[in-house]
N, C-alpha and C positions, 0 to 999 in steps of 0.2 A: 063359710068359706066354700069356694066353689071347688069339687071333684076335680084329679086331673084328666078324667076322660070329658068334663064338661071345658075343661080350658082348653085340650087339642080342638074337642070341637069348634070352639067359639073362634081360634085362631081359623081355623077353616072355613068356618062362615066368613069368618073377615076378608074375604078372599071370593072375589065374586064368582071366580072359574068353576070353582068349585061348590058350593053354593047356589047359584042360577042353572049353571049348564050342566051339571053334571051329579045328578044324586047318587050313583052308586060309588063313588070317588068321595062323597059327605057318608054312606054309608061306611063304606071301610074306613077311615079316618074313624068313625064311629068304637068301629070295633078295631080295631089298633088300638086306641085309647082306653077300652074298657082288660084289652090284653094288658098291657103296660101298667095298667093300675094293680091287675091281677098278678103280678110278675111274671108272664108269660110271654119274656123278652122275643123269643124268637116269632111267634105268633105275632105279637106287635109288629114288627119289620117286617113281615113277610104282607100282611094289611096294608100297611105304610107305603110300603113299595107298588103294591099294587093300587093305589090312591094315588099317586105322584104317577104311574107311569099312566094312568087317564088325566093327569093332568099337570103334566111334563114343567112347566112353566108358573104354577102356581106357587109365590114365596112362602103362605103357611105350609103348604103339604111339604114342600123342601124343609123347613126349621120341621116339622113332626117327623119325622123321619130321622132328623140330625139328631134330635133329644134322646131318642130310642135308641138309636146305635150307640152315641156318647153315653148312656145308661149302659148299657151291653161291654162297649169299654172297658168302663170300669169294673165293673163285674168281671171282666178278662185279668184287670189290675190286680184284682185284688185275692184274684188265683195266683198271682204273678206271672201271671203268660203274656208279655209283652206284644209278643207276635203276632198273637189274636187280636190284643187289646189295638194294635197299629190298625187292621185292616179295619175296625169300627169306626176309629176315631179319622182315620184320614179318608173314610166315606162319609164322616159327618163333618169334617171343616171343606169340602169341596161343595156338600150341601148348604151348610151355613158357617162360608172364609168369616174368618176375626173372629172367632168368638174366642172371649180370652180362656173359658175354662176346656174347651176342648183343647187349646194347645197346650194348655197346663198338663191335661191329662197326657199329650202325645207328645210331650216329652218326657215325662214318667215313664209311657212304654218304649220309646226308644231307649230308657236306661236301660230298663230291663231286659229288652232284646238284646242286649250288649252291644249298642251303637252308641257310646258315648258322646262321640265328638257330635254328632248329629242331635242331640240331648242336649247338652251345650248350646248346640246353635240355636237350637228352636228355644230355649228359654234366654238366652239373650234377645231373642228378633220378639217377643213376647214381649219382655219388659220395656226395651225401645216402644215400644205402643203405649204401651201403661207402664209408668214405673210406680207407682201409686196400688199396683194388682200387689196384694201381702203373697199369697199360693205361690203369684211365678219369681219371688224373692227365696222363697221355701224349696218351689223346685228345682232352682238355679242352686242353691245351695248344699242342697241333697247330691245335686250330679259333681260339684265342686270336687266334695267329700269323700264320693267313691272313687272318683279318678283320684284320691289321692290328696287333692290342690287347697292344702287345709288353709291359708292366708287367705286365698281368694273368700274362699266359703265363707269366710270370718267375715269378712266386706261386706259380702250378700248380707249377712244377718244381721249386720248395723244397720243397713239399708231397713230389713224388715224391724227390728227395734224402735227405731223413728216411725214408724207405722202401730208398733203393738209395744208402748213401753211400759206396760202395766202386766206382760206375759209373764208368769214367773217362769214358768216350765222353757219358754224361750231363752231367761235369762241362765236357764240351770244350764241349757245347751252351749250357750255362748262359752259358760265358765269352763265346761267341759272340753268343748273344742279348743278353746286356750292351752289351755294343760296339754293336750294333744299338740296342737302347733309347737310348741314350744320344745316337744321331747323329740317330736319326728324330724325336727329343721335339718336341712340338711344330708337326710335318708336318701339311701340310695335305693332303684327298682330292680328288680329281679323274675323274669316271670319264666312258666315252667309248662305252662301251656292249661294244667288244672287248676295253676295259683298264681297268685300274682301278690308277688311279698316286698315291701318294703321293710329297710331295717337302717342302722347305724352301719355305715362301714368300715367302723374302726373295732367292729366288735369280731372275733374271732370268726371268720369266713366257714373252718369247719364246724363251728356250730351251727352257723346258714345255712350250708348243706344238709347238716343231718335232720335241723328240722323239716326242710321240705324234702329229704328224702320218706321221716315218718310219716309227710303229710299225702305224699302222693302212695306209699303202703295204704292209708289209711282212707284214702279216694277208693281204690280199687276193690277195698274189701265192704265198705259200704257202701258204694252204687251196685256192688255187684247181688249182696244177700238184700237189700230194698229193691231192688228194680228200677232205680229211679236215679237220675244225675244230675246235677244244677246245669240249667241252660248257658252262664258264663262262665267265665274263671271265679274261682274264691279269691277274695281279698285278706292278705294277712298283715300284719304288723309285726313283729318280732324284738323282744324288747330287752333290757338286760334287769336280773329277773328285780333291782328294788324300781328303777325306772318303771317297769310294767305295775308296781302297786301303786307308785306314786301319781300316772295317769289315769289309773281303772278305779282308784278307789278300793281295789281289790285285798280281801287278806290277805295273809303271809300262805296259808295252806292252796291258798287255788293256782289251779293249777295251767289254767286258760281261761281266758272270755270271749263270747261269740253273740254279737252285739249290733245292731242294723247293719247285717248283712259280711262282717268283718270279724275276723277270727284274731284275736291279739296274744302272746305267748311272749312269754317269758324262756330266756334261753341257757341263759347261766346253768352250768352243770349237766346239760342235757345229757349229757352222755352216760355220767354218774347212774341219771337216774334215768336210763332211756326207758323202759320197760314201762314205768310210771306216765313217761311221757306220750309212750304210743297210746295208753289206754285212755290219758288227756285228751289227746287231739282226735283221737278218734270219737268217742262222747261228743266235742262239739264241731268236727266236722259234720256230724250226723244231723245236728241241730241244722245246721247250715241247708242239709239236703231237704232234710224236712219241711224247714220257713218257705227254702227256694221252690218247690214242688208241691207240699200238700200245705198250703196256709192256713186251712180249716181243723187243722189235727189240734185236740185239746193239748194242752201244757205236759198234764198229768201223761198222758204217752209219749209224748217227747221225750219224758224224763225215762218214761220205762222201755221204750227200742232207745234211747241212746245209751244208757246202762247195758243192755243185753249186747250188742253192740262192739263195747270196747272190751269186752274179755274174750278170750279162746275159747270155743266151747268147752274144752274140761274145766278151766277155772271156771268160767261160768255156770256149768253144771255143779262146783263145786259151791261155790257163793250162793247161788238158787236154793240147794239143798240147806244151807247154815241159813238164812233167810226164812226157809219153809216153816225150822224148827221155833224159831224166833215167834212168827205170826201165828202158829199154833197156841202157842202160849200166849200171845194176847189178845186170840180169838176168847180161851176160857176165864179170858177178864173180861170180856167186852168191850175190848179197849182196839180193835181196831177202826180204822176210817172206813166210813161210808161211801158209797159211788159219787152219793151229792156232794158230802166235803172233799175229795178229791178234787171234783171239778170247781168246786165255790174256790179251791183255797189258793192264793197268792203266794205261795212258797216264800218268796223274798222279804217277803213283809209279817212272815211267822216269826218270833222269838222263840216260841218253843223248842229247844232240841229234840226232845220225843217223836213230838209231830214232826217235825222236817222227815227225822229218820222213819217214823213209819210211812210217810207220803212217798218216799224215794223207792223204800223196802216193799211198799204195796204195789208201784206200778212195777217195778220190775218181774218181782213175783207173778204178775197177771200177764205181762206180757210173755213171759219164760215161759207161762204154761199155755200159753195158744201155741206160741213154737212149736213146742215139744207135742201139743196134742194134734197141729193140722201140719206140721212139716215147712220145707223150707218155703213153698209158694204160697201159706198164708199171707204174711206178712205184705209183700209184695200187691196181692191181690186186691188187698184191705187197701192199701196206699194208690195204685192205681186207680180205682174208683171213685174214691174218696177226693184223688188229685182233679178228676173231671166234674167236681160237681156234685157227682152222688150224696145224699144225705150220709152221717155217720151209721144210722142201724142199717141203712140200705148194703152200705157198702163193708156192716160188721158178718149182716147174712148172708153178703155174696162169697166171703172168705171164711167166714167162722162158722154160718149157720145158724145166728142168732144174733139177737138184738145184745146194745150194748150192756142193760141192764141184762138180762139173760145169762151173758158170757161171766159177769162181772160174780151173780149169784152164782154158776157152776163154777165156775175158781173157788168160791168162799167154801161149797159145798166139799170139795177136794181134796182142801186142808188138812 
């Protein structure tokens, strides 16, 4: 199989401009290619570009150049920077119009910039070309979803079932978003400028209020100790609390779920138990901020900054402390988790009660003691790095001063 810096090449050969008349236009193209293969996205475009601008009119050096950026893209995507990911992709379909996966992709980014309706339209003007493209059924239905428009969504993914009827994981969705359609009909919208909540309007209005008044508490105090804020509004649901188990699957103790990109709550009682509740939503608002800003962050942290998170600091100093005493004792078993199982382990799909609770009990703990040992602009720092790109130890050394295993052995040492 031929390298892909030997296939940009050979598309450039194909191409006599470049090719006959112009070798250092075949030379960069050259090395663009051996960049891009490298992953040294920026390096590649900057090659590319200067390859196309000697030879302005050349259709390979246009598609090499579209590839690169639509690569870069995604990579934008998949930080979740919409904004970025737009100026790549709508430099690569003016390079190479119709290609179907780059307007897959820049309709993706326009979700995430929070340009909905424009997300919408480009994957309808998508499928009108190709209705037979599965992706732009997928990404039609994804923007349905977050706007809300659960019926429509449902359409789309019959549309994509008749293409993939052997998907099971497709059909798990289907069965999913059923259950959902069928609870939310009729929901009315309510937005706050940080959320945007749908709910049942015959449910107690004061309860609506109080949950988005914990919820916008619960914004302020976690963009503010993170450094960091979702670029759109949060999506919530609001549910009456057996409604919300019977769509989420959820047990009877949970207490919220925060689930591609959608915050779902249970409302019954809120007030009863509001104290319970702030520390709920705050937990998976946190989650929210996290997916939205740093996508690369392991699980096992998630769990332990959104645990640190939803308590006061004194309670939190007080729980950290009953925790310490806890992991101490099953350091002298040798019963606690290792850095790898941490990271190997799937939480959801553990039976063990033990382990769940020392997985929860060990990030927190690890997280509680960076806090407390770099102050309040660790955290932050670590996140912000991290958010750009930075590798995880790069961005553990630039806050913490040591690699992740490092930090992970002086916590253990600590104890």
């Amino acid at each position: 199989m031929r390298s892909l810096a030997t296939l940009l090449v050979v598309l450039a050969l194909g191409a006599p401009a470049a090719a006959e008349t112009d070798a250092e236009a075949l030379r960069l193209t050259r090395a663009g290619a051996t960049a891009f293969e490298g992953g040294a996205l920026q390096e590649a475009v900057e090659a590319l570009e200067a390859a196309l601008a000697r030879v302005p009119a050349d259709p390979a050096a246009r598609r090499n150049l579209a590839l690169v950026l639509a690569r870069r893209g995604g990579q934008a995507l998949r930080a979740r920077d919409g904004v970025r990911a737009l100026q790549d992709l709508d430099r690569a379909l003016e390079l190479h119009p119709g290609r179907l996966r780059y307007e897959m992709l820049r309709a993706r980014a326009l979700l995430l910039a929070g340009r909905g309706g424009e997300a919408l339209r480009q994957a309808q003007a998508l499928l009108e070309t190709s209705a037979t493209y599965g992706e732009g059924w997928t990404v039609l239905a994804d923007v349905q979803e977050r706007q809300g428009n659960l019926p429509d969504a449902l359409t789309s993914l019959a549309r994509l079932q008749a293409l993939r009827p052997r998907s099971a994981s497709l059909a798990m969705r289907v069965a999913g978003l059923k259950r959902r359609a069928e609870a939310e009909a009729g929901f009315a919208t309510h937005g706050t400028g940080n959320f945007v909540a749908r709910y049942d309007p015959n449910v107690d209005a004061g309860q609506v209020q109080l949950a988005l008044t914990i919820l916008e508490d619960a914004y302020s105090h976690v963009t503010s100790d993170l450094g960091i804020a979702p670029r759109t509004p949060a999506q919530v649901v609001l549910y009456e609390g057996a409604e919300f188990q019977r769509v989420t699957g959820a047990h009877s103790w949970v207490g919220a779920l925060y689930n591609n990109g959608v915050l779902r709550v249970p409302i019954r009682n809120l007030q009863r138990h509001r104290a319970t509740a702030e520390r709920v939503l705050t937990h998976e608002f946190t989650h929210h901020v996290l997916k939205e800003r740093v996508p690369s962050l392991p699980t096992w942290w998630h769990e332990g900054i959104a645990q640190h998170l939803e308590d006061t600091p004194a309670a939190g100093a007080r729980r950290r402390a009953e925790i310490a005493d806890q992991l101490r004792h099953q350091q002298k078993s040798s019963r606690l988790l290792t850095l790898e199982e941490m990271q190997r382990l799937v939480i959801t799909r553990v039976a063990n009660a033990g382990t769940v609770h020392l997985y929860y009990a060990q990030a927190l703990a690890f997280v509680g003691w960076l806090a407390d040992k770099h102050g309040a602009g660790g955290l932050p720092t670590f996140l912000a790095a991290l958010g750009t790109g930075t590798d995880l130890d790069a961005a553990a050394r630039a806050a913490f001063g040591g690699t992740q295993a490092a930090l992970w052995q002086a916590w253990i040492d600590a104890l």
